[in-house]
N, C-alpha and C positions, 0 to 999 in steps of 0.2 A: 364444290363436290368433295375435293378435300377435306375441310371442316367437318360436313354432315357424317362423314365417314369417320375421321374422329371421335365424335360428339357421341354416334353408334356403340363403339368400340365400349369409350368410355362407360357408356349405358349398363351394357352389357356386362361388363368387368365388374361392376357395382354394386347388382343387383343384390350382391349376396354380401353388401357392407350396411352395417348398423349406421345410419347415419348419426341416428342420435346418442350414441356412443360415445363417451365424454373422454378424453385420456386427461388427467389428471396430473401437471407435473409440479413434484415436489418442492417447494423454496427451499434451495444447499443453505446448508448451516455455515452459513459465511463467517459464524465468528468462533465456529469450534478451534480449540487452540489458539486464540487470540490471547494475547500478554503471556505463555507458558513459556517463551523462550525469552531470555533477557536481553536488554538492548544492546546494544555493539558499543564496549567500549576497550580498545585498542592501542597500540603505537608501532607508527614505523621509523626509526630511527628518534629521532625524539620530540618527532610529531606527535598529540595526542587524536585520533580519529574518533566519534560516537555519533551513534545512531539511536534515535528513541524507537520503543516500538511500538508506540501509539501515536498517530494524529486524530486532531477534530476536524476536517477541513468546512469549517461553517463560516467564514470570513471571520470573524469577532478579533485577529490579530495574533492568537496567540495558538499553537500547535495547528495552524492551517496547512501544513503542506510535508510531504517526505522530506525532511534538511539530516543536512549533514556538518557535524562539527569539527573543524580541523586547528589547533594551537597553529597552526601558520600555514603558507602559501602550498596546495600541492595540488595533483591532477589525478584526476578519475579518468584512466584511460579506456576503461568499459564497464558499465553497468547494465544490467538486467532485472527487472521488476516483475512479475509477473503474482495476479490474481492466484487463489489457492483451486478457483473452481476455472480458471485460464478465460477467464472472462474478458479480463484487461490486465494492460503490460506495454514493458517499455523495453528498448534495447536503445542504452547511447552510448554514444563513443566521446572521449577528449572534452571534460566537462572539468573547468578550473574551478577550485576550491579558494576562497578568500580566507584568511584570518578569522575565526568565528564561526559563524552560522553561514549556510549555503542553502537559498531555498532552492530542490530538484524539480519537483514534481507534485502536482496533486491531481487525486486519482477520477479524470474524470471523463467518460464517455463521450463519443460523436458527437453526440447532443449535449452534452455541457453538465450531464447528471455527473454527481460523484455516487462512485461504486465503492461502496461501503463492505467489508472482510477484513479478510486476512490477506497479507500479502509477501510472496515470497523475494528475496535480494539479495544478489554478488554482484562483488563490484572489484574490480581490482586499482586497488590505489599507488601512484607514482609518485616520493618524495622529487622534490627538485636535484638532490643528490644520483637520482637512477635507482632508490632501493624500491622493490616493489613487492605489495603484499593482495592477496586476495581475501575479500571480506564477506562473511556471508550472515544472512539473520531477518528475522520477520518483523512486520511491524503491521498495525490493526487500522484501519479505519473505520472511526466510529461516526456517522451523523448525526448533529444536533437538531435539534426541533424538531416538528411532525412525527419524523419516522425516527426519532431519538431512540435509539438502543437505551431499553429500561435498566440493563444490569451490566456497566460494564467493572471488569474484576480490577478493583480500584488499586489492591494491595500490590498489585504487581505489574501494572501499564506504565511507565516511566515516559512520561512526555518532554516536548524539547527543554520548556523553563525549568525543570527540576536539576539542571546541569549544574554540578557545583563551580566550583571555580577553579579547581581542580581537575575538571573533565570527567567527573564522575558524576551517574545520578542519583538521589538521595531523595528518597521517601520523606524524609527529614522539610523537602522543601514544598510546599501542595502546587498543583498543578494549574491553581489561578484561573481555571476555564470555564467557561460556562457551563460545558456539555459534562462536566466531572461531578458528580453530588458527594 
């Protein structure tokens, strides 16, 4: 009796909705401002820290994942990721940095999709001496194949392999990746 009273209610309330009424929701321009701001490159004490601010995360081996680059041993004692439209994001805590490259993250849904934008990051980093700095900066996720981003803004994406050996990025060195034309 319940239900059919329900079921009524609902009837009723309805009558005067369009069923066939379409709402229409816009795809967010996940990649506006993708590469404007430049990659993170840093020092805390005489650690070198860099962050690119483009991945491909298409497995192929080379800019698959958010990393970070540290001249030696230190800790990430908080970071925070988060999508530009808050779609997907991370919050961790006490994440050790190795000598070199540190893969974090790659950005990918419940279901194992990667969500492709822009992405927002601070993180605050602890030398093994106690000095600590807070670092903040965006970096893009572009997907290769099928749904390959046609245009991505070449002159100014600095991806991981581009690191000199210096801990600076350099245009100078190409990006080696599939998903780069």
């Amino acid at each position: 009796m319940k239900n059919i009273f329900i079921l009524g209610f609902l009837i009723l309330v309805c009558q005067s909705c369009e069923i066939f009424d379409v709402v229409e929701f816009e795809e967010p321009n996940r990649f506006k401002g993708c590469c404007n701001t430049a990659p993170v490159e840093d020092t805390i004490g005489n650690t070198i820290i860099a962050v690119p601010n483009a991945i491909t995360p298409n497995d192929d081996g080379l800019n698959d994942a958010f990393s970070i680059y540290s001249s030696d041993v230190m800790q990430i004692s908080s970071l925070q990721v988060m999508e530009q439209n808050q779609i997907l994001g991370i919050d961790r805590k006490d994440i050790p940095l190795k000598r070199g490259w540190t893969r974090v993250w790659v950005p990918r849904n419940a279901s194992g999709k990667i969500v492709q934008g822009l992405y927002n990051f601070t993180m605050t980093v602890n030398e093994l001496d106690g000095t600590e700095k807070t670092l903040t900066g965006q970096f893009c996720a572009f997907i290769c194949g099928e749904d390959k981003v046609e245009t991505i803004p070449q002159g100014d994406c600095d991806f991981r392999n581009q690191l000199d050996k210096n801990g600076h990025f350099s245009t100078e060195i190409p990006p080696q990746d599939t998903c780069h034309f």
